[in-house]
C-alpha positions as CSV (number, residue, x, y, z in Angstrom):
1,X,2.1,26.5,-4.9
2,X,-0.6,27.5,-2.2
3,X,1.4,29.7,0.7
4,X,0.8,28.0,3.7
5,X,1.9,28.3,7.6
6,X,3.8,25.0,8.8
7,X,0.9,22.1,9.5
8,X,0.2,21.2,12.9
9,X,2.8,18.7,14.0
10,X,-1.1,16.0,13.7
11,X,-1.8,16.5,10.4
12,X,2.2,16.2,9.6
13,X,2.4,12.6,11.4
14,X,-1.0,11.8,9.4
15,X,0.5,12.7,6.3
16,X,3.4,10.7,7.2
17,X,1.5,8.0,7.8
18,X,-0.1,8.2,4.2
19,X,3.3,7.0,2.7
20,X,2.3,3.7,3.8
21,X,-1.2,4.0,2.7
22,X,-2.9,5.0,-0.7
23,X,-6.0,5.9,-2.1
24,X,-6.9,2.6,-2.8
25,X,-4.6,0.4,-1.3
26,X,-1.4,-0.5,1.2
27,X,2.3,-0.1,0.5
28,X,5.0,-2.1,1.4
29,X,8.5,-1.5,2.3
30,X,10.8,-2.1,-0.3
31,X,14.8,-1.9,-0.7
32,X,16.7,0.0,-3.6
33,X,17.3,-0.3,-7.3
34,X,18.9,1.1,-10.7
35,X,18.1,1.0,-13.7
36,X,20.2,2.0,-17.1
37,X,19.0,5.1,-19.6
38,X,20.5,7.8,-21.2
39,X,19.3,11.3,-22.4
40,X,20.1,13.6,-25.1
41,X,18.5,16.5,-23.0
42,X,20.9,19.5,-22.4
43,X,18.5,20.0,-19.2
44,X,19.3,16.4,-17.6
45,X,23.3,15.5,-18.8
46,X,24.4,11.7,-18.4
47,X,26.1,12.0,-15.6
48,X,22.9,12.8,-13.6
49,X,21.9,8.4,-13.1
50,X,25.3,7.3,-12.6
51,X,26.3,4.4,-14.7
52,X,24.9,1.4,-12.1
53,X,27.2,-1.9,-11.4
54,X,25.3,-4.7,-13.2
55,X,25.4,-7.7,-11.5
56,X,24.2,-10.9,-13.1
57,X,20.2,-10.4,-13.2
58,X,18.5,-13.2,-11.4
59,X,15.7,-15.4,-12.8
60,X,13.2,-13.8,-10.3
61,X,13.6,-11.6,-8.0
62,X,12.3,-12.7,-4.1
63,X,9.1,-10.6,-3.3
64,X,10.4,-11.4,0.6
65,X,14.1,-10.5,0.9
66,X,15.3,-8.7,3.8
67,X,14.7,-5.1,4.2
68,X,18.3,-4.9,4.9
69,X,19.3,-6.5,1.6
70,X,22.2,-4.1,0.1
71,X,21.4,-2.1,-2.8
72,X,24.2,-3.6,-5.3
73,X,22.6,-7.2,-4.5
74,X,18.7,-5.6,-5.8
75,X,20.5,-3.4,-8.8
76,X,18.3,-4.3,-12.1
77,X,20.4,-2.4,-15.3
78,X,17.7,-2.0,-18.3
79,X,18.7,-3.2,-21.2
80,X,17.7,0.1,-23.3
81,X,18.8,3.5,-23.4
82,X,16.0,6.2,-23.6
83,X,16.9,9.3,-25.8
84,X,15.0,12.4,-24.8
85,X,13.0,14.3,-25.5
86,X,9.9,11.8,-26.4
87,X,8.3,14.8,-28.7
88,X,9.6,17.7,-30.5
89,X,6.1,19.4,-30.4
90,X,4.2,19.6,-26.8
91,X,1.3,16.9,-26.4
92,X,-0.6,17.2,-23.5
93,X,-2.5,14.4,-21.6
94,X,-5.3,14.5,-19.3
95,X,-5.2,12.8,-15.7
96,X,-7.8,11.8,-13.2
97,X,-5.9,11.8,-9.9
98,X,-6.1,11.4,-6.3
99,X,-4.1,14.3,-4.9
100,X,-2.8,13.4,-1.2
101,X,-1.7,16.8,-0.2
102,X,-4.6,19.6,-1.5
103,X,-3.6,21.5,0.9
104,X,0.1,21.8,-0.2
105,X,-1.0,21.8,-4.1
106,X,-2.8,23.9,-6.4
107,X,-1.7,22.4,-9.5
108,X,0.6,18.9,-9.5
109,X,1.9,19.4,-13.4
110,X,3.8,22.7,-11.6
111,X,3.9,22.1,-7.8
112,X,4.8,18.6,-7.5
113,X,8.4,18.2,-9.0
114,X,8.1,14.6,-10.6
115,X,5.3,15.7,-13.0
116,X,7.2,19.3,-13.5
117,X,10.5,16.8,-14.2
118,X,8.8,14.5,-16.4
119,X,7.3,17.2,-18.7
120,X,10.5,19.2,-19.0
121,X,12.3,16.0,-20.2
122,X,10.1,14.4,-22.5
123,X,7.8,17.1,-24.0
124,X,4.7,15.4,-22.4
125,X,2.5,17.8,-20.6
126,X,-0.1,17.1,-17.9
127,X,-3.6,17.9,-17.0
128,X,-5.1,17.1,-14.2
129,X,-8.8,16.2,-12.8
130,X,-8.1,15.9,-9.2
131,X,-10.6,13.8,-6.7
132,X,-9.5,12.8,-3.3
133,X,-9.5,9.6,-1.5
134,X,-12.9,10.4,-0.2
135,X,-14.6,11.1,-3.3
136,X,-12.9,8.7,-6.0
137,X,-15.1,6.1,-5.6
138,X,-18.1,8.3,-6.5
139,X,-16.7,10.7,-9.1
140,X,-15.2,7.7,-11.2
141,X,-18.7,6.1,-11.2
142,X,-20.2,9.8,-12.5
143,X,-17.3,9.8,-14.9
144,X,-17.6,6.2,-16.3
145,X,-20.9,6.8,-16.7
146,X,-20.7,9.8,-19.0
147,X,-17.9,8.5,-21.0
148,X,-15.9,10.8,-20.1
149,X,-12.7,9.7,-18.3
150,X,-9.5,10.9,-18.7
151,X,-6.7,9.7,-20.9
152,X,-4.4,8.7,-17.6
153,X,-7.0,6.9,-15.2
154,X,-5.1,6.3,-11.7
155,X,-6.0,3.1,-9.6
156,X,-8.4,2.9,-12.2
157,X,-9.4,-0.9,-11.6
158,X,-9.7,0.0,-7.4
159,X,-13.2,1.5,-8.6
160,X,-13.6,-0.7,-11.6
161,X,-16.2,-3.9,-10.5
162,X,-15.4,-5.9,-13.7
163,X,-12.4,-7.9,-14.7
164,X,-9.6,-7.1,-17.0
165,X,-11.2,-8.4,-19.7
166,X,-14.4,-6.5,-18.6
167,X,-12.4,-3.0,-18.8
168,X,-10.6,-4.5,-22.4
169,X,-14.1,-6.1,-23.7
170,X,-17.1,-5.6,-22.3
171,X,-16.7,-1.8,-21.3
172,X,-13.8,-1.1,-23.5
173,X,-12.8,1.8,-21.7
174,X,-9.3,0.9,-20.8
175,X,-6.7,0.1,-23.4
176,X,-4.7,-3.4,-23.5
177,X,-0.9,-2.4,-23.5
178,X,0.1,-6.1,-24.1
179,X,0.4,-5.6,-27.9
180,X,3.1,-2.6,-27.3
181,X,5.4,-4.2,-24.8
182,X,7.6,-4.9,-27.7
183,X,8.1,-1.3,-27.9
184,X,8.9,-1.2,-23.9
185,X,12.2,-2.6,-23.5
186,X,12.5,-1.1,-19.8
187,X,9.2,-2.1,-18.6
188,X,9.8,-5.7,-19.9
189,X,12.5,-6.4,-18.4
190,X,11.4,-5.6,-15.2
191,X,8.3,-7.6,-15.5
192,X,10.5,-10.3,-16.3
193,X,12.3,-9.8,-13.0
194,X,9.5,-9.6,-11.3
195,X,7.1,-12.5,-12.2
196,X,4.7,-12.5,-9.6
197,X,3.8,-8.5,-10.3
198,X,3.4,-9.3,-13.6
199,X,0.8,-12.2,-12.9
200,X,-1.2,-9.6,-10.6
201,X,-1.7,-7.4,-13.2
202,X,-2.3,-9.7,-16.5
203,X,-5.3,-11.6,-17.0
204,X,-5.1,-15.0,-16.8
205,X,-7.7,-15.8,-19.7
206,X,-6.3,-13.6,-22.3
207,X,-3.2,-12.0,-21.5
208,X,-4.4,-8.7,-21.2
209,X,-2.9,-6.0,-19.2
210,X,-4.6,-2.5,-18.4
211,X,-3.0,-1.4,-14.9
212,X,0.7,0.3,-15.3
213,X,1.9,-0.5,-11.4
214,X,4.4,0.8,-9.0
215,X,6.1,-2.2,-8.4
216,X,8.0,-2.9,-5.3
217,X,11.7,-4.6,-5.1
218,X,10.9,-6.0,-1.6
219,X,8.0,-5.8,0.4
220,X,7.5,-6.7,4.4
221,X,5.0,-5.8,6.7
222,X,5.7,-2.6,8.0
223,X,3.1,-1.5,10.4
224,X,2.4,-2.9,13.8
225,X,1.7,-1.7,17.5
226,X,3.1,0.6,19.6
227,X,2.8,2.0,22.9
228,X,3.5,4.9,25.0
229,X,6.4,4.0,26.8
230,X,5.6,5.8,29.8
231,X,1.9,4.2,30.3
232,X,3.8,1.0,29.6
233,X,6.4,1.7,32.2
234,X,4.4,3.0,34.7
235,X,2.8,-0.8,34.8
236,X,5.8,-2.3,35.8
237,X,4.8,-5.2,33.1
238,X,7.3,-6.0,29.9
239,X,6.8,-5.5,26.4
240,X,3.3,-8.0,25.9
241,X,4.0,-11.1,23.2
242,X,0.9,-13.1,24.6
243,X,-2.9,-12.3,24.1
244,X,-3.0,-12.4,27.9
245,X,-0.1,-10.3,28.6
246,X,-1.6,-8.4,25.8
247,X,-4.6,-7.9,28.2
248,X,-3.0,-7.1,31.7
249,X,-1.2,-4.4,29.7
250,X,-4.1,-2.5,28.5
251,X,-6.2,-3.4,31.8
252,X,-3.0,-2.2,33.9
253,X,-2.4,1.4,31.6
254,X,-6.2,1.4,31.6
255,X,-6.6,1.4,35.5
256,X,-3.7,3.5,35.9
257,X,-4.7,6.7,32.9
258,X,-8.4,5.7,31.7
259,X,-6.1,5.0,28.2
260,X,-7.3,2.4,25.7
261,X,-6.7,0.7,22.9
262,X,-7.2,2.4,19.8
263,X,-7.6,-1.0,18.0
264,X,-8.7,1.0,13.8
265,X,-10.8,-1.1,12.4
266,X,-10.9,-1.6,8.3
267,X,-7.2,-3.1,8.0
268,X,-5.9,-2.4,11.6
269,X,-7.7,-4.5,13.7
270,X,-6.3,-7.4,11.2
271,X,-2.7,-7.3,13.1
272,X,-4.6,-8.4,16.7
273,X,-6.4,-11.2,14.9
274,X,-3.2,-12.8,13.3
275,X,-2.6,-14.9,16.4
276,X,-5.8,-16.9,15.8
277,X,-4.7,-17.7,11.9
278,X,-7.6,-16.1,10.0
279,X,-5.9,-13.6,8.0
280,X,-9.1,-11.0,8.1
281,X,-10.6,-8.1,10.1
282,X,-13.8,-7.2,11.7
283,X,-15.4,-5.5,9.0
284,X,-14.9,-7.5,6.0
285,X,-15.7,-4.5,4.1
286,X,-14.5,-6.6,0.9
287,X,-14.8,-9.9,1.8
288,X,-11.1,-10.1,3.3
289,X,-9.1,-13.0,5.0
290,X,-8.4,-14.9,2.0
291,X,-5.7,-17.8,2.4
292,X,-4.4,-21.3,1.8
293,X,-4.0,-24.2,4.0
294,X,-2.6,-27.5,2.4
295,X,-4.0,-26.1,-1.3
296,X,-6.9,-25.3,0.2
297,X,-8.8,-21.5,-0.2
298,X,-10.1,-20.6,3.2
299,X,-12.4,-17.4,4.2
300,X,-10.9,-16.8,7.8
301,X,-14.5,-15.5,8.9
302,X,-15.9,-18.8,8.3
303,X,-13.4,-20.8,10.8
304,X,-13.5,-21.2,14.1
305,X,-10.5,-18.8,14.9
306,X,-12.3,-15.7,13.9
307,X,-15.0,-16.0,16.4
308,X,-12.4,-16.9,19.2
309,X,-11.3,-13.1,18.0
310,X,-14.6,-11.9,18.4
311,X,-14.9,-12.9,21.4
312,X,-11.8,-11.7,22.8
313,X,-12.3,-8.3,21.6
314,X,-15.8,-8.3,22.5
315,X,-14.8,-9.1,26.3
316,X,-11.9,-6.5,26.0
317,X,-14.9,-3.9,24.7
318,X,-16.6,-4.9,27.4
319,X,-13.9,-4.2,29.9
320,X,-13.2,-1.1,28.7
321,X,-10.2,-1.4,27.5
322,X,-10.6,-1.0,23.5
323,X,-11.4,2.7,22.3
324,X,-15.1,2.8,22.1
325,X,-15.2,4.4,18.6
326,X,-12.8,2.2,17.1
327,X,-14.7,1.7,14.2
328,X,-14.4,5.5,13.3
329,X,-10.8,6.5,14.1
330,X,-8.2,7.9,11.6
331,X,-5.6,5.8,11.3
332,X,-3.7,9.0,10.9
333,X,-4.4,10.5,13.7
334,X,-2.2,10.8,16.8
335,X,-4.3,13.1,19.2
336,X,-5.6,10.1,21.4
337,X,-2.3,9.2,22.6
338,X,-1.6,13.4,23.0
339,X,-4.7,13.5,24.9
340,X,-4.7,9.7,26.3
341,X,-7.9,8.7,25.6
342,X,-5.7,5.5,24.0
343,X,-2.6,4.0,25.2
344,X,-1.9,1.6,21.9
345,X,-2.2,2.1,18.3
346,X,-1.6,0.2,15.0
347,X,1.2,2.6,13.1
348,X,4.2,2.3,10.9
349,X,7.9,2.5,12.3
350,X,8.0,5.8,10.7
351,X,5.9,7.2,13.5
352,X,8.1,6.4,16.4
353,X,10.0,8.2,15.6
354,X,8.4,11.5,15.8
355,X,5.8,10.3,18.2
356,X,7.5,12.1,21.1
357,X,7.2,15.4,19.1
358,X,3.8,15.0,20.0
359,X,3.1,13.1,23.1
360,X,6.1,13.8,25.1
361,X,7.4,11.0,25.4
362,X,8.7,7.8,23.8
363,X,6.6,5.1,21.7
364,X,7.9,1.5,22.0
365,X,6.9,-1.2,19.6
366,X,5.0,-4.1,21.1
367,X,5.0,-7.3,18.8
368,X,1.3,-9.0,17.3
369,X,-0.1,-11.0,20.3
370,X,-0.1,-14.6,19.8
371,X,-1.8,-17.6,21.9
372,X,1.7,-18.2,23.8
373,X,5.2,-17.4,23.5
374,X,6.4,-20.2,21.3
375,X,2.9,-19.6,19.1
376,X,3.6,-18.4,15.8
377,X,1.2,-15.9,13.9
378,X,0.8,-18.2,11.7
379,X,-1.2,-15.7,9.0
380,X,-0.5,-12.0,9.0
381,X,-1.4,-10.9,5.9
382,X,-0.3,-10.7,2.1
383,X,3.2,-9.5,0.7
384,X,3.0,-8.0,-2.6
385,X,5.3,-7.1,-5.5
386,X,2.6,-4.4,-6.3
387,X,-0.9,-4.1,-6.1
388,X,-3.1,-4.0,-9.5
389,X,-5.8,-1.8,-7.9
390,X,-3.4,1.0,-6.1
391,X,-0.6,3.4,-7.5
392,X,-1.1,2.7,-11.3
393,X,-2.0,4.1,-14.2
394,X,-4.5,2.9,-16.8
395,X,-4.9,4.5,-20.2
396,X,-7.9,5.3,-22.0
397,X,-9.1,3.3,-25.1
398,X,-9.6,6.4,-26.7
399,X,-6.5,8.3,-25.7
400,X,-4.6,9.7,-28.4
401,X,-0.8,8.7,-29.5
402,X,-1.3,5.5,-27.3
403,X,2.5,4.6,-28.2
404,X,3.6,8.1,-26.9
405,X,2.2,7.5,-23.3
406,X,4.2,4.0,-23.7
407,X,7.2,5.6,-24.4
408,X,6.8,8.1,-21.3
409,X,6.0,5.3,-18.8
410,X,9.1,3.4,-20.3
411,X,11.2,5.9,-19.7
412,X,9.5,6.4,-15.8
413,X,10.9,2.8,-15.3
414,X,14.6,3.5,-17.2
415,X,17.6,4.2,-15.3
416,X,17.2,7.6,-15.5
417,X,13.5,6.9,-14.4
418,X,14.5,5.4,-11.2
419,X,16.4,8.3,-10.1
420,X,14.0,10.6,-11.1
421,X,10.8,8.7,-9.8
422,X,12.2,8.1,-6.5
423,X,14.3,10.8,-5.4
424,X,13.6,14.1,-7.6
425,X,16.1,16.4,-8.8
426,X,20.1,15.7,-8.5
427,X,21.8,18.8,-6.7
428,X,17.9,20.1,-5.8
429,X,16.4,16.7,-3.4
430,X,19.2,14.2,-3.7
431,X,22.7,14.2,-4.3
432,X,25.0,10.8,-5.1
433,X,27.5,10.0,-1.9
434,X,30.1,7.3,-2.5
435,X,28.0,6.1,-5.8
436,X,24.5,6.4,-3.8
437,X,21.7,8.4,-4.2
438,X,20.7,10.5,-0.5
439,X,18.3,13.3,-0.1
440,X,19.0,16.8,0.4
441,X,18.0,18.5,3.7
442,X,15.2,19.8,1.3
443,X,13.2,16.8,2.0
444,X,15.2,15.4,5.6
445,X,14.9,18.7,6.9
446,X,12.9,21.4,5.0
447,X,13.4,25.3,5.6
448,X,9.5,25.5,5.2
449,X,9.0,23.4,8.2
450,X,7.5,20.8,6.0
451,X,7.5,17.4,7.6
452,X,9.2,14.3,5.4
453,X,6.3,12.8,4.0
454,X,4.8,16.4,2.6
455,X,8.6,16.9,1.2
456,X,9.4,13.9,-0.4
457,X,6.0,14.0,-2.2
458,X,6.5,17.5,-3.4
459,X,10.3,17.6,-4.1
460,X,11.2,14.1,-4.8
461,X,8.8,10.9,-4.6
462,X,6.6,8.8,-2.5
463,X,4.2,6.3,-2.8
464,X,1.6,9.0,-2.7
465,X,2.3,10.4,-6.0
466,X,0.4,7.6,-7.5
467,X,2.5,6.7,-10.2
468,X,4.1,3.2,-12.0
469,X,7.7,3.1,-11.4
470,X,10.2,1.0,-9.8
471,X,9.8,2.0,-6.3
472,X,12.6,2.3,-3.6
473,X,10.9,2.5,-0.5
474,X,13.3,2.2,1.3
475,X,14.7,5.8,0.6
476,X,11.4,6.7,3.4
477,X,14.0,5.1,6.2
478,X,16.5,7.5,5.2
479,X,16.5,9.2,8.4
480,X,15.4,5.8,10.9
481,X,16.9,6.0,14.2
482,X,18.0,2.9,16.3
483,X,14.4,2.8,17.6
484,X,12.6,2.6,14.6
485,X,14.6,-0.3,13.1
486,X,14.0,-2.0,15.7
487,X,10.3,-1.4,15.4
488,X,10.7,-2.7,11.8
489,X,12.4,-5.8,13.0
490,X,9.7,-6.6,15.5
491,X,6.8,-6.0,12.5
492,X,8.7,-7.8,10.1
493,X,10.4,-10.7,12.5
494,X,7.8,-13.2,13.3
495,X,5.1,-12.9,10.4
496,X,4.8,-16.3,8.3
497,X,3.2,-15.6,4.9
498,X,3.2,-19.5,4.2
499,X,-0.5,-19.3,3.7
500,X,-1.0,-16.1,2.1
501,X,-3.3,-16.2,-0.5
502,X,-1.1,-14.9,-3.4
503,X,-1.8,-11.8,-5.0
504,X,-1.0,-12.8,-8.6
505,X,-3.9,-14.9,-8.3
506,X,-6.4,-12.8,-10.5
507,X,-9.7,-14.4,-10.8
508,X,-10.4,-14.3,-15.0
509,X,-13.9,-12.8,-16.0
510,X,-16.0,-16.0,-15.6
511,X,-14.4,-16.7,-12.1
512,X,-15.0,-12.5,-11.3
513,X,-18.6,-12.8,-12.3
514,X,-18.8,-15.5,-9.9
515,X,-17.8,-14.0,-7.2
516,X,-19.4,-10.7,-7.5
517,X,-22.9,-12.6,-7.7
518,X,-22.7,-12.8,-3.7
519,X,-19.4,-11.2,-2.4
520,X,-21.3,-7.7,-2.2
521,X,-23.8,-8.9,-0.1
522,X,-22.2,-11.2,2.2
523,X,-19.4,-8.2,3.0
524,X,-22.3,-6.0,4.2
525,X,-24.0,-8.9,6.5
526,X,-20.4,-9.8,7.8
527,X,-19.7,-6.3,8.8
528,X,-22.8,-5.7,10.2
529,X,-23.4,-8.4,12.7
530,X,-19.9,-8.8,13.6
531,X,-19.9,-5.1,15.2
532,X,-23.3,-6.3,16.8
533,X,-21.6,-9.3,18.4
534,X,-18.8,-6.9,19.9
535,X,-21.2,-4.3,20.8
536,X,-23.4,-6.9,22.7
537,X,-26.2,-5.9,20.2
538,X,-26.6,-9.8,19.1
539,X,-25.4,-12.4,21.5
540,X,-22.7,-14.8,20.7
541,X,-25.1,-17.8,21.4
542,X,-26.6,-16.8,17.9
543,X,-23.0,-17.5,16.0
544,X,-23.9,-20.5,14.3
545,X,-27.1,-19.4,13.0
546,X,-24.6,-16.3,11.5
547,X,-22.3,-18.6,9.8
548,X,-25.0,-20.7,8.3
549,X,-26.8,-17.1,6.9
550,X,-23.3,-16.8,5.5
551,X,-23.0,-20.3,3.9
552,X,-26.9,-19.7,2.7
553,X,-26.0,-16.7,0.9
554,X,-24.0,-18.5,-1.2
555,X,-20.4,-18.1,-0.4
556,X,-19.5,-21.2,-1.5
557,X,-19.7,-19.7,-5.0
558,X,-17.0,-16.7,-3.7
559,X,-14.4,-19.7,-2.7
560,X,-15.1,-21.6,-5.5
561,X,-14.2,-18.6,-8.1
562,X,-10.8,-18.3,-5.6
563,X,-10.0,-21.4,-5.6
564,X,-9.8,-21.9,-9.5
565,X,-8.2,-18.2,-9.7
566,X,-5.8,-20.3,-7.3
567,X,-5.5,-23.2,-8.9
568,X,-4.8,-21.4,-12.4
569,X,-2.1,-19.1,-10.8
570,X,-0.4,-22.8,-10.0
571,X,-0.6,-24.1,-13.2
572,X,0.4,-21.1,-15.1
C-alpha cells in the first residue's frame, strides 16, 4: 500500500461522499442482514458469522421499509452451507475495475482487505486492470473492441449500449449465468427474496441474466440540501419548505455574504425540481425523468412542470443567487461553502456531520422545496433494490472454470459472505457486541488519520468496492449523530415514489433498439438548449418550438419502447 500523509480534510469529505455515489450509478441506504455458511478453513473458524436467528422468511422483501427497521426483522438465513476452500490449486482471474481510492491503492488483490479475504479463503486469486470513473467509459469501448476484456467485467452493462440479450447474443461477450443458478443455492434464495432486483437484472424476453448486483435490503433517498447554519441564522428566516421561502433564503444569505446556491447539475439539481412532479434534471444527459401517472409513461421534460422549473431557476440565475458554474461543480467538493462562494448544497447526511470540520460551523438540513406547505413532492426519484448498470460483476463468455467464479460469488452472498463483504475481518474491522456486528476504531477512528469512507473501503466494505453482495448500508451510519438522523429523516420523510417509474422494468432487445434509434440524440438537444434557456442564450418565448423539435425527433418511439418495457414488467 502507497505511504501517504493524511488527505486534506476536502478530498476526505469527497471521498465520503463517494459511498453514496459509484462509478456508474447511485446508492441507496439500506438496513442490515445475515446470511447462514459455514467453512472448513482453519484461517476463518465457525464461530467468526455467528449462527443468525431465522425468522420466518417473507414472500418479498419491501424495497421501501424504514431505515430504522431492526436488523432481526431484515435477517435472511441461506439455506446452504459453503465449505472452503473453493480450489485446492490457485486459479487466478482477471478484473477490469474502477478503483475509487488510487491514491490509497497500488494493488486492490493485496491492499484492499475484501479481495485479500476472499482469496485467502477460497483459493481464487485476483488480477486487476484498473480504469477510473473518468476513463471507464472510454477504455471499455478500446477494450470491447479488441476482444480483449477481462474475465470479471465491473458495471459492465453501465458502458454496454445493447440489451441483455445483445451482450448474451448478438456480442456474446458476456456469459448467461441463468443455467448455473441451480448450482447457487445462496444467490437464489436471495433473488427469491428480493423480486424486484431480480426483474432488474433478468431479461424479460429470454430469461437471461449477465449482471451479478450488489443488492440493497432497503433503500431511501438519502441525499438532500443543507445549509450553513450560520448564513441561515444570520437571516433571521426558518428552515425554507416553500419554493418562495426557498428564494428569500438564498436572496437574504446572498445579500448578506455574496453566497449562492451550489445547485450540481447531472442528478443534483433533480431534488429542486421534485416540487413541480417531473422526476428529471436539467441536463438529461440520458434521457432522465421517467415515470407513471395513472399507467401512463411520462418524460418529465415534455410536461408543463419542467419548464415552470426552468423558469424558476433561470430567474434565480438571473438574480444571482445560483452558483454560476453550476453545471461544472464536484459534487464532492466542499470548498465553496469553506470559502462561501455558496451557501447551499445537495449532499448526503453523512456530510453534516463533519461539515463543521471544515467550515466552522454547523450545516442544517433544509427539506426539497415544494409549491406550498401542504404540497407534496409528489415525484422525487426512483428507489431501487440494486441497480443492473452499477456495482456488479459480469463474467466473460470466454472466462475459464465459469462454475468456479459461481461458486465464489455464492459464497460473497453466504452467511459468512455477509460478514465478510460488509464489514471485513472479525477482531481486525469489526467485532460482534451483544450478537451484532460493529466496526473497530480501525475504520470509526483510524490511527492513520484516514477518514471513514477511505477506511471502510480499505479495511472492511463500502459501496465503492464495486462488488455483488448483500449490502448493509446501513453499517455507513455507524457513527450518525442526532443531527444527521435527523437529516436522514427530513430526506427520507416527505418523498412519494407512487409514480416512480420502476426499475425492474428492463426494456427487452426489440424495445432497447427502439429507444436507442433517437434517445441519443434527443439527450444532447435537451441538454443543450435547456442551459441556453437558463443562461438567457435562447429565450423562453421559443419553448414550444423546443418541445415540438423534441416530439419531431421522434421521442414518441423512446415512450413507446417504455411503456411496453412497463407494461411487460406488469404482466410478468
Amino acid at each position: 500500500m502507497k505511504k501517504t500523509p493524511i488527505l486534506s480534510t476536502f478530498l476526505a469529505l469527497a471521498m465520503l461522499l463517494s459511498l453514496l455515489t459509484g462509478c456508474g450509478g447511485e446508492t441507496p441506504s439500506v438496513p442490515s442482514a445475515s446470511i447462514e455458511s459455514t467453512t472448513e478453513s482453519a484461517a476463518v473458524s465457525e464461530s467468526s458469522a455467528p449462527e443468525p436467528v431465522a425468522p420466518e422468511a417473507p414472500e418479498e422483501v419491501s424495497a421501501l421499509s424504514a431505515v430504522e427497521s431492526s436488523e432481526e426483522e431484515s435477517r435472511l438465513p441461506a439455506p446452504v452451507p459453503v465449505t472452503l476452500p473453493l480450489t485446492q490449486e490457485p486459479v487466478t482471474y482477471t478484473i477490469w475495475y474502477c478503483e475509487p481510492f488510487g491514491e490509497l491503492v497500488d494493488d486492490p488483490a493485496q491492499d484492499v482487505a475484501v479481495f485479500r479475504l476472499l482469496s485467502e479463503r477460497t483459493g481464487i486469486q485476483f488480477n486487476f486492470t484498473l480504469t477510473t470513473m473518468e476513463a471507464a467509459k472510454e477504455k471499455f469501448q478500446l477494450l470491447f473492441a479488441a476482444d480483449d476484456l477481462t474475465d470479471i467485467i465491473t458495471d459492465a452493462m453501465s458502458y454496454y449500449s445493447g440489451s441483455i440479450d445483445d451482450a448474451v447474443n448478438k456480442d456474446a461477450f458476456l456469459l448467461d449465468y441463468s443455467e448455473y443458478l441451480g448450482d447457487m443455492p445462496n444467490y437464489s434464495y436471495i433473488l427469491d427474496q428480493y423480486v424486484e432486483a431480480k426483474k432488474t437484472i433478468t431479461s424479460s424476453d429470454t430469461g437471461a441474466m449477465v449482471a451479478f448486483p450488489e443488492i440493497y435490503q432497503d433503500v431511501g433517498d438519502v441525499s438532500g440540501y443543507m445549509v450553513r447554519k450560520d448564513f441561515l441564522d444570520a437571516t433571521g428566516l426558518d428552515i425554507p419548505k416553500t419554493y418562495d421561502q426557498f428564494h428569500d433564503m438564498l436572496s437574504a444569505i446572498h445579500t448578506n455574504t455574496g453566497a449562492t446556491l451550489e445547485m450540481i447539475s447531472s442528478g443534483g439539481d433533480g431534488l429542486l425540481g421534485a416540487g413541480f412532479g417531473i422526476n428529471t434534471t436539467l441536463d438529461n444527459e440520458d434521457l432522465t425523468g421517467w415515470y407513471v401517472e395513472d399507467g401512463t409513461v411520462k418524460l418529465g421534460v415534455l410536461e408543463p412542470g419542467f419548464r415552470e422549473y426552468v423558469e424558476l431557476v433561470k430567474q434565480w440565475y438571473d438574480e444571482g443567487l445560483i452558483y454560476p458554474d453550476f453545471v461544472g461543480t464536484d459534487r464532492g467538493d466542499l470548498s465553496g461553502l469553506f470559502n462561501g462562494s455558496y451557501s447551499v448544497t445537495v449532499k448526503p447526511p453523512e456530510i453534516i456531520a463533519v461539515s463543521s470540520m471544515v467550515i466552522g460551523t454547523e450545516t442544517v438540513a433544509v427539506p426539497m422545496p415544494r409549491k406550498t406547505e401542504d404540497e407534496g413532492l409528489h415525484v422525487c426519484g426512483n428507489a431501487a433494490s440494486c441497480l443492473m448498470d452499477a456495482n456488479t460483476w459480469s463474467i466473460n463468455v470466454n472466462a475459464q472454470q465459469p462454475e468456479l467464479l459461481m461458486q465464489l460469488i455464492d459464497y460473497m452472498y453466504s452467511d459468512e459472505g455477509y460478514y465478510l463483504m460488509n464489514y471485513g475481518e472479525e477482531g481486525i474491522s469489526y467485532t460482534m457486541v451483544d450478537g451484532e456486528p460493529q466496526f473497530t476504531d480501525l475504520v470509526l477512528s483510524n490511527p492513520d488519520g484516514l477518514e471513514y469512507a477511505q477506511a471502510a473501503y480499505l479495511y472492511a466494505s463500502s459501496n465503492r468496492s464495486r462488488m455483488p453482495f448483500l449490502s448493509n448500508y446501513s453499517r455507513c451510519f455507524s457513527e450518525f449523530t442526532d443531527t444527521q438522523w435527523e437529516a436522514l429523516d427530513v430526506y427520507e420523510g416527505d418523498c412519494d415514489h407512487s409514480m416512480d417509474y420502476p426499475l425492474g422494468a428492463v426494456m427487452n432487445t426489440e424495445q432497447s433498439r427502439q429507444y436507442n434509434t433517437v434517445a441519443a440524440d434527443i439527450c444532447t438537444y435537451i441538454s443543450e438548449h435547456v442551459l441556453q434557456f437558463i443562461y438567457g442564450q435562447e429565450d423562453m418565448s421559443q419553448w414550444e418550438s423546443f418541445i415540438e423539435t423534441i416530439r419531431s425527433m421522434g421521442v414518441d418511439t423512446a415512450i413507446e419502447a417504455k411503456q411496453m418495457a412497463y407494461d411487460d414488467y406488469l404482466n410478468s
